[in-house]
C-alpha positions, 0 to 999 in steps of 0.5 A: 365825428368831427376830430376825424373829419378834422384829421382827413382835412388836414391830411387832404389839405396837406396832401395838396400843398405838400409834403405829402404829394402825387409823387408819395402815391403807390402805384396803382394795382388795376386799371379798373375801378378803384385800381385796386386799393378798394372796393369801396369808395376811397376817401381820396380820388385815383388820380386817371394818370396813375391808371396807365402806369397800374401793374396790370397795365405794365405786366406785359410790357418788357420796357415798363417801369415794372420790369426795370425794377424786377429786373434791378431787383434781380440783379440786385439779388444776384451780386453781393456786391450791390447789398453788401459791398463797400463803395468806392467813389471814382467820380463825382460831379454835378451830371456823372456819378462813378462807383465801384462796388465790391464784396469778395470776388463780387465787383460791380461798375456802375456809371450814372448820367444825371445831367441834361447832356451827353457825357463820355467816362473811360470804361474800367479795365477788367470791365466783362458783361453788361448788367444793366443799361438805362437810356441805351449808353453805348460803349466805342473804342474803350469810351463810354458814352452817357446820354442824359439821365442813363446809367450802365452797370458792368461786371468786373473781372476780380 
């Protein structure tokens, strides 16, 4: 007993100092109760943060972050180009990060703001749909415009 209560001490003790921290937590199942891990009582408490973002309470929202990753993983699924293709970097600086990826008659333009401040990159020729946005990026007079921490996938014509 007291090798075990040793291990989980030393896990919890790590868990509070690092690495392992909230971050590395799963997102919880249910708002209720043990939100879903267990039905008994957990060795570690859930954090009431975490409730809010539970799956049960993010099902029904179309802005969550449960349905951008369904629908990044969807798009992902979709287009060979973002699981199989090569990366062919256009920009790459401190706040803007520019690629293309390709794989057969597949081709995928992608544009990340990770900066603090808006950010403008010219929008590829073939440029067709628009596959994902983040952070509502708008396109004006063959400009695109970045805010802080957005990105905008486009389709391009082979």
């Amino acid at each position: 007993r007291d090798a075990v209560r040793r291990e989980v001490e030393d896990l919890v003790g790590r868990w509070r100092e690092g690495p392992i921290g909230p971050e590395s937590v799963p997102p919880p199942g249910r708002t209720t109760g043990e939100a879903g891990f267990t039905t008994a009582k957990p060795w570690l408490p859930v954090d009431p943060a975490h409730r809010a973002l539970a799956v049960d309470a993010q099902a029904s929202l179309t802005d969550s972050t449960l349905a951008f990753t369904r629908s990044a993983l969807a798009l992902r699924r979709k287009h060979a180009a973002l699981r199989l293709g090569t990366l062919d970097v256009e920009r790459a600086d401190a706040a803007v990060f520019v690629a293309r990826r390709i794989h057969g008659d597949d081709s995928v333009w992608c544009a990340f703001n990770l900066g603090a401040s808006a950010r403008q990159v010219p929008v590829p020729h073939g440029a067709r749909d628009i596959l994902l946005r983040v952070q509502r990026p708008r396109v004006l007079e063959g400009e695109l415009h970045l805010p802080p921490h957005s990105a905008l996938f486009f389709s391009l014509a082979s």
